[in-house]
C-alpha positions in Angstrom: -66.2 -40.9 115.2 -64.5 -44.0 116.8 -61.4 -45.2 116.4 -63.2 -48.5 114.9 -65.4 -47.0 112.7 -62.4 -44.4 111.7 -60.7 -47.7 110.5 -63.3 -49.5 108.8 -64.6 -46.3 107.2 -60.5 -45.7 105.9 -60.4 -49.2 104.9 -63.9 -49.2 103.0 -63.1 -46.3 100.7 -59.3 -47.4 100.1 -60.5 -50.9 99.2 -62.8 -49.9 96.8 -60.9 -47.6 95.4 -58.2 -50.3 94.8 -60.4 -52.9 93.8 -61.7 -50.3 90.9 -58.0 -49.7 89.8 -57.0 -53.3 90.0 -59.4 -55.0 88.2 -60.0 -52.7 85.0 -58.0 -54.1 81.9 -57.5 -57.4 83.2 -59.6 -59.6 80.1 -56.6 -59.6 78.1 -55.3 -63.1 76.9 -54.1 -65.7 79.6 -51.3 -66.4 77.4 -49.6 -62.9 77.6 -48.4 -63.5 80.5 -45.6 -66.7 80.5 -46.5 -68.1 84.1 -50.7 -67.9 84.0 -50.8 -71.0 81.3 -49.0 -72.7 84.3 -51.0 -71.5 87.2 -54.6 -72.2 85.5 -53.3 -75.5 84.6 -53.1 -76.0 88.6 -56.2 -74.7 89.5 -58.2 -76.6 86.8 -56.3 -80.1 87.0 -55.8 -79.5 90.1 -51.9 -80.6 90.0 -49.7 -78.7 91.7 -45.5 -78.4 91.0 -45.3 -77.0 94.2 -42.5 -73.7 92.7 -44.9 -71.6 95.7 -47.0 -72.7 98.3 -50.6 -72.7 98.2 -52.1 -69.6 98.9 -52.5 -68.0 95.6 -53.9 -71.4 94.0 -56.1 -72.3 97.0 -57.6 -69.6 97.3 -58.4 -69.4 93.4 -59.7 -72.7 93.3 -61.9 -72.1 96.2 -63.2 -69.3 94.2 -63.4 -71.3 91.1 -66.0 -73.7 92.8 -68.0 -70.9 94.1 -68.2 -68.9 90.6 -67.4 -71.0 87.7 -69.8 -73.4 86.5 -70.5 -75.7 84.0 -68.2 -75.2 80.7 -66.7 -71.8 82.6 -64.7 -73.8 84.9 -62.9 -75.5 82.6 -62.3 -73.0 80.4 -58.8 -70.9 80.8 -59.4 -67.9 79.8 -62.6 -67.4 82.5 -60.5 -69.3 85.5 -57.6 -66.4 84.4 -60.0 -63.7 84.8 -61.5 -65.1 87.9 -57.7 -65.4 89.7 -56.5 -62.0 88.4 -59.8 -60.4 90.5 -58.6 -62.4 93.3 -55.1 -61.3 93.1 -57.2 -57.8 93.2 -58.8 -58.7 96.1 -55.3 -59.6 98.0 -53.5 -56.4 97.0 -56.7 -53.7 97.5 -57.2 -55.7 100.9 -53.2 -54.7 101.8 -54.1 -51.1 100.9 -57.2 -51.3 102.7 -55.4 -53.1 105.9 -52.5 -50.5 105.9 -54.7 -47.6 105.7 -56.9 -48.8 108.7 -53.7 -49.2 110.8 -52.3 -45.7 109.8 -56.3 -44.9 110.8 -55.8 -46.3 114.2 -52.6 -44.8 114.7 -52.6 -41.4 114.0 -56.3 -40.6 112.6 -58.3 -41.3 109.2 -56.8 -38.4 107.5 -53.5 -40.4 108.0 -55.2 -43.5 107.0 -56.6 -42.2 103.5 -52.9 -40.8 103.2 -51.5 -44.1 103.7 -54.0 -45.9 101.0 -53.9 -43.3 98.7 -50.4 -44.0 98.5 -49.8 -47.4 98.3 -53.5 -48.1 96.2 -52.0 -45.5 93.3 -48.3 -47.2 93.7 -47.5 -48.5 89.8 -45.7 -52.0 90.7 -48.9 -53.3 93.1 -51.4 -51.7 90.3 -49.5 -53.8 87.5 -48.8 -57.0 90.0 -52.7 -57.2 90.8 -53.6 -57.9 87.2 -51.5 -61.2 86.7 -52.2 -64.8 88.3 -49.3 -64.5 90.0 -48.2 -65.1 93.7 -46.9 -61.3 94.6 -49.9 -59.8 96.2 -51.1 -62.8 98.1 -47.7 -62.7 99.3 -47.7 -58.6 100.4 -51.1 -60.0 101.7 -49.6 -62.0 104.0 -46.9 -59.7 105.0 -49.6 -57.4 105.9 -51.6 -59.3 108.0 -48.7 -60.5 110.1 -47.7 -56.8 110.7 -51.1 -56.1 111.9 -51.5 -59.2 114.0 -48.2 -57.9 115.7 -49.5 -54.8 116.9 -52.1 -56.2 117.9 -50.9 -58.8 120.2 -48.3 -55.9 121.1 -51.1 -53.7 122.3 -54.0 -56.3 123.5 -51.4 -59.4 124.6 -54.5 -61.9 124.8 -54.5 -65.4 124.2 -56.6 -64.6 121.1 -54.6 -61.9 119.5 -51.2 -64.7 120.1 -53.1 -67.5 117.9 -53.6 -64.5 115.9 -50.0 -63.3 115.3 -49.7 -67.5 114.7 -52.0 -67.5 112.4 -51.1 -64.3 110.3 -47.6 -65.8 109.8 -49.0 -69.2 108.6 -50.5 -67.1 106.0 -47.1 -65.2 105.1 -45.5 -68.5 104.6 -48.6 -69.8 102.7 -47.8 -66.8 100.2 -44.6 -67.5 99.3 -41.8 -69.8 100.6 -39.6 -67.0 102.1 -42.6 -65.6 104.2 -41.6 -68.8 106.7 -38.8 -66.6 107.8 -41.6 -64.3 109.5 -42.4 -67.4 111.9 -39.6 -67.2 113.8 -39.9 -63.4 114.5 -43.4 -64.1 115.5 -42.3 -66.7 117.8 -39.9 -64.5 119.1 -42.4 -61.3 119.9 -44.8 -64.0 121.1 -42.5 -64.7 124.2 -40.4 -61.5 124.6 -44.0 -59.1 124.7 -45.5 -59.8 127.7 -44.2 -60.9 131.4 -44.2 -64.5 133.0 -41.5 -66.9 133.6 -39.8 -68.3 131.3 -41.2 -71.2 130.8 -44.5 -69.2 130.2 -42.6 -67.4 127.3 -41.7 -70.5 125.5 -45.0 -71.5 126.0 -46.4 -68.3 124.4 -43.8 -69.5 121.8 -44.9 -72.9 121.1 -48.7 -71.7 120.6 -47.6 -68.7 117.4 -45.6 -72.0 116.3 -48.5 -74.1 116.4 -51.1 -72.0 114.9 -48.8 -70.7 112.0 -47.9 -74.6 111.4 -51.7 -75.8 111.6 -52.5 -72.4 109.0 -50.2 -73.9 106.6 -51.3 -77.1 106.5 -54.9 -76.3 105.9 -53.5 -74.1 103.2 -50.8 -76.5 101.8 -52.2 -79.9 102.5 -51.1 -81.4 99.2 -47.5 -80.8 100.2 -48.0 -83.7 102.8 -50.0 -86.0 100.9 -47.4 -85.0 97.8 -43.8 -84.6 100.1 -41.4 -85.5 96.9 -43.3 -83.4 94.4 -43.3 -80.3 97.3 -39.5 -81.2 97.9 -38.7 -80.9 93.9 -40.3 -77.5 93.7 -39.5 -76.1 96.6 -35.4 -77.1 95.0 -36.6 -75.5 92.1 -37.3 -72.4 93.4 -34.4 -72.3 95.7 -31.9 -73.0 92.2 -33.4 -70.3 90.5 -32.8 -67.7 93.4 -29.4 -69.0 94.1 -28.6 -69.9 90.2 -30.1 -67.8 88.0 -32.1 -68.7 84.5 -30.9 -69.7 81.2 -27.2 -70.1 82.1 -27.0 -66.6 82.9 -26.7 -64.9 86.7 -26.5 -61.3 87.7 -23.3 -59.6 89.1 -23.9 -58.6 92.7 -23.7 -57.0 94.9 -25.6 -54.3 92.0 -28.1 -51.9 92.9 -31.0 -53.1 90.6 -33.6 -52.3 92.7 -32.8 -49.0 92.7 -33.3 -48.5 89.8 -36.9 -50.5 90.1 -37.8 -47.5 92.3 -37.0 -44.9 89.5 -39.7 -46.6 87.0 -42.2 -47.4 89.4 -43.0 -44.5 91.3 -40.0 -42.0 91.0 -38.1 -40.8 94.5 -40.4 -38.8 95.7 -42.1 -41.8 98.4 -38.8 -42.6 98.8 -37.9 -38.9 99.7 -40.8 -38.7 101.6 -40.3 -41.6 103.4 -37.0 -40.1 105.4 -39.4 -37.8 107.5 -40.2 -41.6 109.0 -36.5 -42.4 109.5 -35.6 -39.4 111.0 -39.3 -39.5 113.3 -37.9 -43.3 114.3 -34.5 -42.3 114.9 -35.3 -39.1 117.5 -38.2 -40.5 118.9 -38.3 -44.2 118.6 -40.5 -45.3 121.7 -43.0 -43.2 119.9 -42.9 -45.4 116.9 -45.6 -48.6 116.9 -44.2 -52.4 116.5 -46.4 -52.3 113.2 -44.2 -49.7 111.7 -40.8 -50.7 112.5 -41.9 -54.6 111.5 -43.0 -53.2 108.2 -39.8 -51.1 108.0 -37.6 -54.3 108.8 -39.4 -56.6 106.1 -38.3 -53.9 103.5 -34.8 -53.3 104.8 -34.1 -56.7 105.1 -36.2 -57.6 101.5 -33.7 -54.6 99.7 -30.8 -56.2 101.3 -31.7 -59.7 100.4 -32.7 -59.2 96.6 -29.4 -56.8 96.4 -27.4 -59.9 96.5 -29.6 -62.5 95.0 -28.7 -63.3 91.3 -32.0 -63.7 90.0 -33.7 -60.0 89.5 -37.4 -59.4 88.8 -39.2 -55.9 89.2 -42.2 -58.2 91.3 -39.8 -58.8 94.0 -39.6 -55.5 94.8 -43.1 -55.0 95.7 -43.0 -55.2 99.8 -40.5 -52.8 99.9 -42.4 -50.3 97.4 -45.7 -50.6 99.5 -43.3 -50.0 102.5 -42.3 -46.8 101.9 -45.6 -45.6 100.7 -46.9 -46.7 104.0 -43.6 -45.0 105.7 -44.2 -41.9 103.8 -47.5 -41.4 104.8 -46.5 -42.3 108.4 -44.1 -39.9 108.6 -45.8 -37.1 107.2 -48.7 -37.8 110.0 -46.1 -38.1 112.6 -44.6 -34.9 112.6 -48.2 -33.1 112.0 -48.8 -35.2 115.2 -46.0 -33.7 117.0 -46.6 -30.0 116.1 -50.0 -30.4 117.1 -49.4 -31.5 120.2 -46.7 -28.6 121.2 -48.4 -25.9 119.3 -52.5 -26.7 119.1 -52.7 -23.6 117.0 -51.2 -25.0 114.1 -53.0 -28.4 114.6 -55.3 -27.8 111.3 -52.4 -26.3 109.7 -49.8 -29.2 110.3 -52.3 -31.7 109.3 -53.2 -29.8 105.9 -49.6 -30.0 105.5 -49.0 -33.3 105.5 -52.1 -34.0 103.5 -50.6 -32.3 100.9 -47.2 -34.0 101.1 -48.8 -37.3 101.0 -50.9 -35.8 97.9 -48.4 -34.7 95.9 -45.8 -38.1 96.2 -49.1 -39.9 95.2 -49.6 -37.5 92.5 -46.0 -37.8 91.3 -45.8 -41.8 91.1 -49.2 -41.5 89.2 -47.2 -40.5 86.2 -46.0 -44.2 86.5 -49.4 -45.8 87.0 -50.8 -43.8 84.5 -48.3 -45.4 81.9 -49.1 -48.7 83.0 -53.1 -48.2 82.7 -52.1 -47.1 78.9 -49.8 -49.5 78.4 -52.7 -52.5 78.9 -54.7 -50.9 76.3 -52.2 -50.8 73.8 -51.5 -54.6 72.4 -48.0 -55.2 70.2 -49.2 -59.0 69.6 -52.2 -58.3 67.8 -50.6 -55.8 65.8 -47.9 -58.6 65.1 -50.7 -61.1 64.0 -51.5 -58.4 61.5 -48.3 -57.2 60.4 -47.7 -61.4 59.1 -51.2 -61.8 57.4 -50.3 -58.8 55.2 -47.3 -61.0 54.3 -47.9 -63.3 51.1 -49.6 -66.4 51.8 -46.0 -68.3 51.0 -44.5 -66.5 53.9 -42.8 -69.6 56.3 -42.9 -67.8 59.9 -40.3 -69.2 62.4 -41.2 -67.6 66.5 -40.2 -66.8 69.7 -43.4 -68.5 71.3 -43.8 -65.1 73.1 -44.0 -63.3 69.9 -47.9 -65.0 70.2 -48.6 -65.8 66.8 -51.3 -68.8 66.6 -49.8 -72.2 67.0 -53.0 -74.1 67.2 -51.3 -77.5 66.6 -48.3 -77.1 68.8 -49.3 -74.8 71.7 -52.5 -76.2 74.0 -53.5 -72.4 75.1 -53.6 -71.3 71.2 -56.5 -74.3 70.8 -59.6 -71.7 69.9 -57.3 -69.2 67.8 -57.9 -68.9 64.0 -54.5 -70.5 62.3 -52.9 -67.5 60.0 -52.2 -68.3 56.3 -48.5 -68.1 57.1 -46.9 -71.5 57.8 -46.2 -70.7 61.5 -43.9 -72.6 63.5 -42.1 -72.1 67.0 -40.1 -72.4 69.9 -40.0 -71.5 73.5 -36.4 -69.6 71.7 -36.8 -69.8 68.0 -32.7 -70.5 67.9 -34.0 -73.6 69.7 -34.8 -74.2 65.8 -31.6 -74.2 64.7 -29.4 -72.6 63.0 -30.5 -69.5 60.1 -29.0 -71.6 57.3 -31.2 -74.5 58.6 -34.1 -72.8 58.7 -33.6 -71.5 55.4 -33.0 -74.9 54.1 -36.6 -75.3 55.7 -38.0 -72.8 53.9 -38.3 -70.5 56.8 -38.5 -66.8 55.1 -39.4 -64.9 58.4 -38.8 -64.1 61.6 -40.7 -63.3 64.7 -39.0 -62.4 67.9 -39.6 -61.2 71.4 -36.8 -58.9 72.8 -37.8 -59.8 76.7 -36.7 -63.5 75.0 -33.5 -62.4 73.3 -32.6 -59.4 75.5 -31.6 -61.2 78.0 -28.5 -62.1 75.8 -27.6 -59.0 75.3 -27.3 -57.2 79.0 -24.5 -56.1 80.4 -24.0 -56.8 83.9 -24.6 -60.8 82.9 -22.0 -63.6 83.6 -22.4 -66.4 81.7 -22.0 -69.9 83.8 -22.9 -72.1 80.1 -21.1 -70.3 77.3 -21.6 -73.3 75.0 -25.6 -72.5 75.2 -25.5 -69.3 75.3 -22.8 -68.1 72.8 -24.7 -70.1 70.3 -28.0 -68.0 70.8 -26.6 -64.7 70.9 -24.9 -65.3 67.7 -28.2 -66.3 66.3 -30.1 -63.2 67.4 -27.4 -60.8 66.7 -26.9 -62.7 62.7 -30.7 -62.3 62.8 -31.2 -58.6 63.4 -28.0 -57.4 61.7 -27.9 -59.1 58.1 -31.5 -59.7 58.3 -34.3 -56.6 56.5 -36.3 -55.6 60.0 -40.1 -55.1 58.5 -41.3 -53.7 61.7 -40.7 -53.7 65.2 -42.2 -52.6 68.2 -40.1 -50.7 70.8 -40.6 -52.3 74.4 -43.1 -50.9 76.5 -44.0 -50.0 80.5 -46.5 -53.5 80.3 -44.0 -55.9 78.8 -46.4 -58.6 78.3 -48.3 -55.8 75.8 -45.1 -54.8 74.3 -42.8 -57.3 74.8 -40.0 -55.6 71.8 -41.5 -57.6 69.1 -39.4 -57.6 65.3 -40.5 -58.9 62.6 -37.3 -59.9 60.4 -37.0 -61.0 56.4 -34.1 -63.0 56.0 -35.9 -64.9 52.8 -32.6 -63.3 51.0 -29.6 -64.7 53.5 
């Protein structure tokens, strides 16, 4: 078999394999997810705020016009779906692009490893169900990796526009993938010979072609430069900042701690046989691997001491050192081969199996996630407050999800409950418990991933006159008033987002 077909036939299976695992259990309500009300409101007004560039919501409207039609494409629950398959498509077509490189590398057995592993990797299999920006981004990280090596091994004026090109896409993903420009310009003029005026002019064109890339992506950011100015500021506050008055100590080693619940140490463990490969032998080590190995390094190092934490950011360094893992299994299997042929069958089996058994051992993980989108704590919720009398007054975080028809424009369509219902983005935003008892207000229904967030250690406070106020509410809440139910938080947080459902008709 040739090395092409090897590739596409490595990147066929691993895709579809993907695209099974990322798209099953993804009909659940747009609304479970905070940021998807947001991002369909983009797509189908067509409005942008400009928080990421455009990849992500290009690409979904595109997709939109192609599939949606008539009273589908206005309606949010069918543009969701449609963007959560294309989110699908962007992280089984990184799976699928990392396997055909490991294919092309060191054979297809190496490149099924290398899918296997980062296909069955919990945090991409959870990220490729929401409308959000992560695995366009990976995507884009991806594709500039490959572009590299392949410039790096053809060097023709094609394959440079290409490497261009790719990292127009990275920083059409998300705003920091601009920062793989400049290392593109970079191995644009060092790879190759020529003066030096030749180099810079090798430069100029990856500079060029990534620039033009973005603005067929991103055109409204020119037609809209103080709207793209405010969110990009946004974005930049909330990575600097921190939300809701609140920023991580750091340096802290959150991340690692990402790595435990989403796939265990075992890639990670696994993914040392690629150090130490890299570290003896590093001229034997392909520019795709040690770019791929930079992005993550530098990604842990980054997020490490960045106040604002999120699990999602973690996801190019996660599908790194699957990809690594696999790598270096494959590369030591190479080695022995080639010194003792003998053991050639033998020393590939082996590494088969290693790769196997870290994929096997991280599917614990994904396997809780695949449960955890089947098991719904909001509709359990909506029931738990209809058995309630029909007098009950129900004050709610708005993530709790009970129906608020009248209030909330993505609960248009729901049935209103019995129970008065009312809410807030933070139902202390309501005031006080004695004012909402003056109110009438009998219950309670909160959302832990709402309130938790008062309650961390590890938190500095930069607004103690906003904050003190709603921890005291919460903690009042819970402690003096009679806890009905409550559901524990779960693996899928937007399924079991720590719901309570409190009584506090007697305070």
């Amino acid at each position: 078999m040739t090395s092409l077909r090897a590739c596409v036939l490595a990147a066929s299976i691993v895709f579809a394999g993907a695209m099974g695992l990322f798209t099953e259990h993804s009909s659940f309500p747009f609304y479970y997810h905070q940021d998807e009300p947001g991002k369909v409101l983009q797509v189908v007004h067509r409005r942008k705020n400009f928080h990421h560039p455009l990849l992500m919501l290009t690409t979904a409207e595109l997709a939109r016009k192609a599939f949606l039609h008539g009273s589908a494409a206005d309606d949010p629950q069918r543009v969701t779906e449609m963007a959560r398959r294309i989110m699908a498509v962007f992280g089984a077509a990184s799976a699928a692009l990392l396997a055909a490189l490991a294919t092309r590398l060191l054979g297809l057995w190496a490149g099924l490893a290398a899918g296997l592993l980062v296909a069955t990797n919990p945090l991409l299999y959870e990220l490729s169900h929401y409308f959000k920006e992560d695995p366009a981004y990976l995507f884009g990280i991806v594709v500039w990796v490959l572009a590299a090596h392949h410039y790096a091994t053809r060097r023709t004026p094609r394959s440079l526009v290409l490497l261009g090109v790719a990292a127009g896409v990275a920083a059409a993903g998300k705003y920091v993938g601009a920062a793989l420009l400049p290392v593109a310009a970079v191995l644009g003029a060092w790879i190759g010979d020529g003066s030096s005026r030749e180099r810079w002019k090798r430069a100029g064109k990856v500079v060029g072609s990534a620039v033009l890339t973005w603005l067929v992506i991103d055109w409204r950011a020119v037609r809209r430069p103080l709207q793209f100015v405010d969110g990009f500021s946004v974005e930049v506050d909330k990575a600097l900042l921190g939300n809701h008055g609140m920023v991580g100590e750091v340096p802290h080693a959150y991340y690692l701690g990402v790595q435990d619940v989403y796939g265990g140490p075992w890639v990670p463990v696994l993914a040392t046989l690629w150090l130490a490969f890299a570290i003896w032998r590093p001229r034997k080590v392909s520019l795709g691997e040690w770019l791929l190995a930079g992005v993550g390094l530098v990604s842990m190092v980054a997020f490490t001491f960045t106040p604002k934490t999120s699990t999602r950011y973690y996801l190019p360094i996660a599908v790194t050192l699957c990809f690594l893992s696999a790598m270096g299994a494959f590369r030591w299997a190479a080695l022995a081969s080639a010194r003792w042929a003998r053991f050639r069958i033998g020393a590939t089996a082996l590494a088969v199996g290693l790769c196997a058994g870290a994929a096997w051992l991280q599917w614990g993980d994904t396997q809780e996630l695949r449960d955890g989108m089947q098991k719904d704590d909001r509709a359990e919720l909506v029931k738990a407050v209809m058995a309630l009398p029909p007098t009950a007054f129900v004050a709610q975080d708005q993530a709790a999800g009970l129906p608020e028809p009248g209030r909330l424009w993505y609960h248009e369509g729901l049935e209103p409950l019995p129970q008065k219902v009312i809410g807030a983005k933070q139902a202390c935003d309501l005031g006080t418990l004695a004012e909402l008892r003056a109110r009438g207000v009998t219950h309670l229904a909160l959302n832990e991933k709402t309130f938790g967030r008062y309650f961390v250690a590890g938190k500095s406070v930069t607004d103690a006159e906003i904050v003190g106020p709603r921890r005291a509410f919460y903690q009042e809440a819970l402690e003096r008033g009679r806890v009905l139910q409550r559901w524990k938080l779960g693996r899928v947080r937007h399924f079991q987002p720590g719901l309570v459902l409190v009584d506090i008709s007697e305070l």
